[in-house]
C-alpha positions in Angstrom: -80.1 -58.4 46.0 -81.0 -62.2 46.8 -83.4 -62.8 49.4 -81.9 -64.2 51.8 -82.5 -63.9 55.5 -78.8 -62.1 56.2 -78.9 -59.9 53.2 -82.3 -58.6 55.0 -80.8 -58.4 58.3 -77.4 -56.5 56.3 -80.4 -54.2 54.7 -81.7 -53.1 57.6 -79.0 -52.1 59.7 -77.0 -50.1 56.4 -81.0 -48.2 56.4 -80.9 -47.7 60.1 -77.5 -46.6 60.4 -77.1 -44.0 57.3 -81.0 -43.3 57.9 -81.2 -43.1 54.1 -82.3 -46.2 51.5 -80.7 -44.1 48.6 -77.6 -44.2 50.8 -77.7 -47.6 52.1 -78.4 -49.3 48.3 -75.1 -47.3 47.2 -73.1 -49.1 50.0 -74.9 -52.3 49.8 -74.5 -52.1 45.6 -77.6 -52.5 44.7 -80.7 -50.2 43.8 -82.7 -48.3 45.5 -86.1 -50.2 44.8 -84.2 -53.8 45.6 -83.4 -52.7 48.7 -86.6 -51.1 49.3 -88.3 -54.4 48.2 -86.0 -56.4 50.6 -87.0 -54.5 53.6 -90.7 -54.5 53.0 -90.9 -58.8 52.3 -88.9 -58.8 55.9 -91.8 -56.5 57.3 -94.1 -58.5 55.6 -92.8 -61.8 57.4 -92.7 -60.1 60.2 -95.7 -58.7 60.3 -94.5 -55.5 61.4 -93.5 -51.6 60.4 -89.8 -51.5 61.0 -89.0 -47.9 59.3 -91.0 -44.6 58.8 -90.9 -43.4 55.4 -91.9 -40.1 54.0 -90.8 -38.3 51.3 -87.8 -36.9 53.1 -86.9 -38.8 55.7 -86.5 -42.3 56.8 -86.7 -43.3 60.5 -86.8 -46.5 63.0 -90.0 -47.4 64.5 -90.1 -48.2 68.4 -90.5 -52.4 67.0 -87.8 -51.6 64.2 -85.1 -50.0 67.1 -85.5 -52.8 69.2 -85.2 -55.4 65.9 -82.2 -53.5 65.0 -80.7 -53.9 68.3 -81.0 -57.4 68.8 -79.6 -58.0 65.4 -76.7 -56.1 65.3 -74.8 -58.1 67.6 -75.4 -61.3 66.4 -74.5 -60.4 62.9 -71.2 -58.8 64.1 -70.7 -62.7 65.8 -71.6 -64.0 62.0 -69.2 -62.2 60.1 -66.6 -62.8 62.5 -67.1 -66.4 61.6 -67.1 -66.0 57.8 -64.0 -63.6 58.6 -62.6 -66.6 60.3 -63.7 -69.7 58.2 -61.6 -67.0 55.4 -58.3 -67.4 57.6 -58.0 -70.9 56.1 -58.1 -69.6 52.3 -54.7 -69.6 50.7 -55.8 -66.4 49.1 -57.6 -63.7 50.9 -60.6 -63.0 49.9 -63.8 -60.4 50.6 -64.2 -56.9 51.2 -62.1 -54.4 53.6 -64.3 -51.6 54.7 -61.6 -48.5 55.4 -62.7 -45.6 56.9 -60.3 -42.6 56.6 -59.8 -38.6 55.6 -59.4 -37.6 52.3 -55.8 -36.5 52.5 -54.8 -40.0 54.6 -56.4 -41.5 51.6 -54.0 -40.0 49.3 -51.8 -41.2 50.7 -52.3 -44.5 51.1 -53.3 -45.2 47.5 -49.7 -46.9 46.9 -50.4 -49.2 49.4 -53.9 -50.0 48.3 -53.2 -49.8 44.4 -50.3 -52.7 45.9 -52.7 -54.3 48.2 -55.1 -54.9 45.1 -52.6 -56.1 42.6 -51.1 -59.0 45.2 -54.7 -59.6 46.0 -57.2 -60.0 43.2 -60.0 -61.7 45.1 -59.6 -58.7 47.5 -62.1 -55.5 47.5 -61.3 -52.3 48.9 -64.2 -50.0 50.5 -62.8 -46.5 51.3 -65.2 -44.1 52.8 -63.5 -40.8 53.5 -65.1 -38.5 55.5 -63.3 -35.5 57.9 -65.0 -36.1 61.0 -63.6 -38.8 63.4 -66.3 -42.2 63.8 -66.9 -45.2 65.9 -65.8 -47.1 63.3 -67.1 -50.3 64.7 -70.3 -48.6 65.2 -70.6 -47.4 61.7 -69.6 -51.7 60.4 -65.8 -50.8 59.2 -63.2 -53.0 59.5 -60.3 -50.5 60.3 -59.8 -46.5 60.1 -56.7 -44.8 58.7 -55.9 -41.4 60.8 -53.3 -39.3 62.1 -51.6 -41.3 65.5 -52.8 -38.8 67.5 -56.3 -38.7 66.9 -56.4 -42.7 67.5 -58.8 -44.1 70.4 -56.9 -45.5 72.6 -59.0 -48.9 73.0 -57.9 -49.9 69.0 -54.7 -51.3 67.9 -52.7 -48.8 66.1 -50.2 -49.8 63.4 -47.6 -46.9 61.8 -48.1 -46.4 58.2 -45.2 -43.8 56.9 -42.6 -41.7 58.8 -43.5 -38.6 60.6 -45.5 -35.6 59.4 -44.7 -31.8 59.6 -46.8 -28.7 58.4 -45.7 -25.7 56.7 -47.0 -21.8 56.9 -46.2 -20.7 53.2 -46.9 -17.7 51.6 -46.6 -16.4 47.7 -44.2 -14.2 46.8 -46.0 -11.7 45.6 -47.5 -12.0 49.5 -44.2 -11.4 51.0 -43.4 -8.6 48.5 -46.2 -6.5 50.3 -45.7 -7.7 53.8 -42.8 -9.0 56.0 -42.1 -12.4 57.0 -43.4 -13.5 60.3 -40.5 -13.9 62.9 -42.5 -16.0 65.6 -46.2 -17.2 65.6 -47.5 -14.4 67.0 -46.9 -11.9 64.6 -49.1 -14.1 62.4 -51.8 -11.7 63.9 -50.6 -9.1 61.8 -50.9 -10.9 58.9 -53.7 -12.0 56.7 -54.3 -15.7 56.9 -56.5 -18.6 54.9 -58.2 -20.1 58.0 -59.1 -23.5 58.0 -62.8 -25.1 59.1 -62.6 -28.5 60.8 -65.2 -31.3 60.0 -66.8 -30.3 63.7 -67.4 -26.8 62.2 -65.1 -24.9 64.0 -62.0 -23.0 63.0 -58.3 -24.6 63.3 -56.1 -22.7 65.6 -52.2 -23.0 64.1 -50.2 -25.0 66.5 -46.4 -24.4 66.9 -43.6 -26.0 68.9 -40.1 -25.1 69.8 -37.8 -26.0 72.6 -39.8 -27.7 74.9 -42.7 -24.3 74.3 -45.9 -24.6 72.6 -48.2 -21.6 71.0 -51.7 -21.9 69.5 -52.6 -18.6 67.7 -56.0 -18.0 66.4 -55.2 -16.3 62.7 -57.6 -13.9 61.1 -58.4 -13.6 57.6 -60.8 -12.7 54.8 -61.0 -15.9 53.7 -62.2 -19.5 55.4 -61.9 -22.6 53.5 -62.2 -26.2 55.1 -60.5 -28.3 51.7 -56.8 -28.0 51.6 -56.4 -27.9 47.7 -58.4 -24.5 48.2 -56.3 -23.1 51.0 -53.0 -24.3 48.1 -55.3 -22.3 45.6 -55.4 -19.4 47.7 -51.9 -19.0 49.1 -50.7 -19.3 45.5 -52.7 -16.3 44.5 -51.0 -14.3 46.8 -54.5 -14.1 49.7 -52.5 -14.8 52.4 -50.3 -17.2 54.7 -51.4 -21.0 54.8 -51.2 -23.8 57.3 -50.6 -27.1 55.0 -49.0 -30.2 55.1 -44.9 -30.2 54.2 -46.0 -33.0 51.4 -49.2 -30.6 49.4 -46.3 -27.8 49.2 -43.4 -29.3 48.8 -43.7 -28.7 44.7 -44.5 -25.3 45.2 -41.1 -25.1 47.6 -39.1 -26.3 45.2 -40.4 -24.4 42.0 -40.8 -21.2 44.0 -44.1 -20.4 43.9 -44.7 -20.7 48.2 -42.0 -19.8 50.4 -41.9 -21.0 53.7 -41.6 -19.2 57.0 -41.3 -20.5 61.0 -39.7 -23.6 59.9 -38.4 -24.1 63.5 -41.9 -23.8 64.9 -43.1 -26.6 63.1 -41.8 -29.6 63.8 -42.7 -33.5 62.4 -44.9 -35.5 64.6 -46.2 -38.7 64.3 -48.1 -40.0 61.2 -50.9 -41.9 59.8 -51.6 -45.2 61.2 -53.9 -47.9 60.3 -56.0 -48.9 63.5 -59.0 -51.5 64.2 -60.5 -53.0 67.4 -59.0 -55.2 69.2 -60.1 -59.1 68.1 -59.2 -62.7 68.8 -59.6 -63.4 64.8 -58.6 -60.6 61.9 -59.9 -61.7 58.8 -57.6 -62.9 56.3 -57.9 -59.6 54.3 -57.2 -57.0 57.1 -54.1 -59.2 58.2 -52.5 -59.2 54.6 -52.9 -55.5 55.0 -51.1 -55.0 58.1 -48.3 -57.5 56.5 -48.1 -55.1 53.7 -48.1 -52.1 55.6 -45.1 -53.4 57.7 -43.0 -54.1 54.4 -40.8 -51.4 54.1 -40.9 -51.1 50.8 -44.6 -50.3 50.7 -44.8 -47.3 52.8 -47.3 -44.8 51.6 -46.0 -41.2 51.2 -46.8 -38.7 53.4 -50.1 -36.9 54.2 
C-alpha cells in the first residue's frame, strides 16, 4: 500500500467499518501487516491511539470515532470528484463496488462477464451477502436486489422480467403423499423451511384472485442456502419453496413436480439501485446503459 495521506484515511475507515484488519486488507488488496503499518505511521503523526487491538478484536477509540467521523464525509466529497474528473474519460475506468445476494448475483453474471469485456479498464467488486445494507454506509457504489426490497430513497433501475417461485416436490414424495390442493394443506405436509439472513424462518407467500395466504410450513429439516433446499426436495424430504429458474431443469427432466401453480404468481424482479447523485461515475453509468440494452438482460433469479 503507498503511503499516502488518502490511502491512510481509505485504511482507516475499511478497519472501522468491517472492525477487522484481516478483513479490511482483503478489501483494500493488500496484506494484513501493510495495512497494519499504514494505520500505525497515521497514529504516529498523529500522535494518537485510533483503534484498540487485542488478539481478538479490533475497536475505535473515543479520538479514533471522532477521526473517523470527520473523515468520512470529506472522502465521500473526494471520490465524487475523481468519479467526476472520470466522466471526461473516453473509456471508463476504476472500480464498481456491487453489493448484492448470492442468487441476484447469478444472475447477473451475463451482464457483468459483458460489462467486463466492453470495458477492460473497468473492475468489478461484488460482495454478496443475504442480509439487506446501507449500502452507502458500508462505501458501495450500487446494490442489486429484488424490487421490492429497494429503499425507497435510491434510484431503482429493472434488470430482467418478472420473477415467480415454485413449491416442487420429488416423485417419489408425491408417491407417498398427495398433492397439496391450496396452501393450506401444506400443513399436512412435510416441508424444507427456509432461514432468512435475519435468522428467522420464511413463511411461504401465495397469491390468487385478488387473496393472499402466508402459511408457516413445518418440517424436519431447516436449511437457509437454496442449492440445499434443491438437494433436499430431490431426495424426496419434502416440498420446497424455490425460485421458477433453480427448478426449471428439474421440471423439465422430471425429477420435481410442481404443485399450486396458480398461487404463485411472477412479481417484479431484480433491479440495480444506487443513491441518488448529481454525478454517477463513468463506470456505474456504462452499467446502467448496459443494463437497459435489451439484449443484455440477465436471466432470472
Amino acid at each position: 500500500m503507498q503511503t499516502s495521506g488518502l490511502n491512510e484515511l481509505e485504511a482507516v475507515l475499511a478497519v472501522a467499518r468491517l472492525k477487522s484488519f484481516r478483513a479490511a486488507a482483503t478489501e483494500l488488496g493488500v496484506s494484513t501487516s501493510a495495512l497494519s503499518h499504514t494505520v500505525a505511521a497515521l497514529e504516529a503523526r498523529l500522535g494518537v491511539r485510533l483503534f484498540n487491538r487485542t488478539t481478538r478484536s479490533v475497536a475505535l477509540t473515543e479520538a479514533g470515532s471522532q477521526f473517523a467521523d470527520q473523515i468520512a464525509p470529506a472522502l465521500t466529497l473526494i471520490r465524487s470528484a475523481i468519479d467526476t474528473a472520470g466522466n471526461y474519460r473516453d473509456t471508463p475506468s476504476g472500480t464498481l463496488r456491487i453489493n448484492t445476494s448470492t442468487g441476484a448475483a447469478r444472475a447477473a453474471m451475463p451482464l457483468f462477464m459483458a460489462f467486463l469485456q466492453r470495458y477492460p479498464d473497468m473492475r468489478l467488486d461484488i460482495v454478496t451477502e443475504g442480509k439487506l445494507i446501507d449500502i452507502v454506509v458500508a462505501g458501495f457504489d450500487a446494490g442489486i436486489r429484488l424490487a421490492e426490497t429497494v429503499p425507497q430513497d435510491m434510484i431503482a433501475i429493472p434488470m430482467g422480467g418478472p420473477l415467480s417461485f415454485a413449491v416442487v416436490g420429488s416423485p417419489d414424495y408425491f408417491a407417498r403423499n398427495p398433492p397439496p390442493q391450496t396452501p393450506g394443506d401444506l400443513l399436512q405436509h412435510e416441508c424444507i423451511r427456509s432461514r432468512l439472513p435475519s435468522g428467522g424462518i420464511y413463511r411461504w407467500e401465495f397469491f390468487r384472485h385478488g387473496e393472499s395466504t402466508v402459511v408457516d410450513v413445518q418440517g424436519q429439516i431447516t436449511l437457509d442456502e437454496g442449492t440445499l433446499m434443491l438437494d433436499a426436495a430431490r431426495a424426496g424430504q419434502g416440498l420446497s419453496y424455490l425460485s421458477d429458474s433453480s427448478v426449471a431443469a428439474d421440471l423439465a427432466n422430471g425429477t420435481l413436480v410442481r404443485v399450486l401453480q396458480e398461487w404463485t404468481p411472477a412479481f417484479p424482479g431484480l433491479c440495480l439501485y444506487y443513491p441518488s447523485r448529481k454525478h454517477l461515475s463513468a463506470g456505474l453509468r456504462a452499467l446502467i446503459d448496459l443494463i437497459r440494452s435489451s439484449d443484455l438482460q440477465p436471466s432470472a433469479l
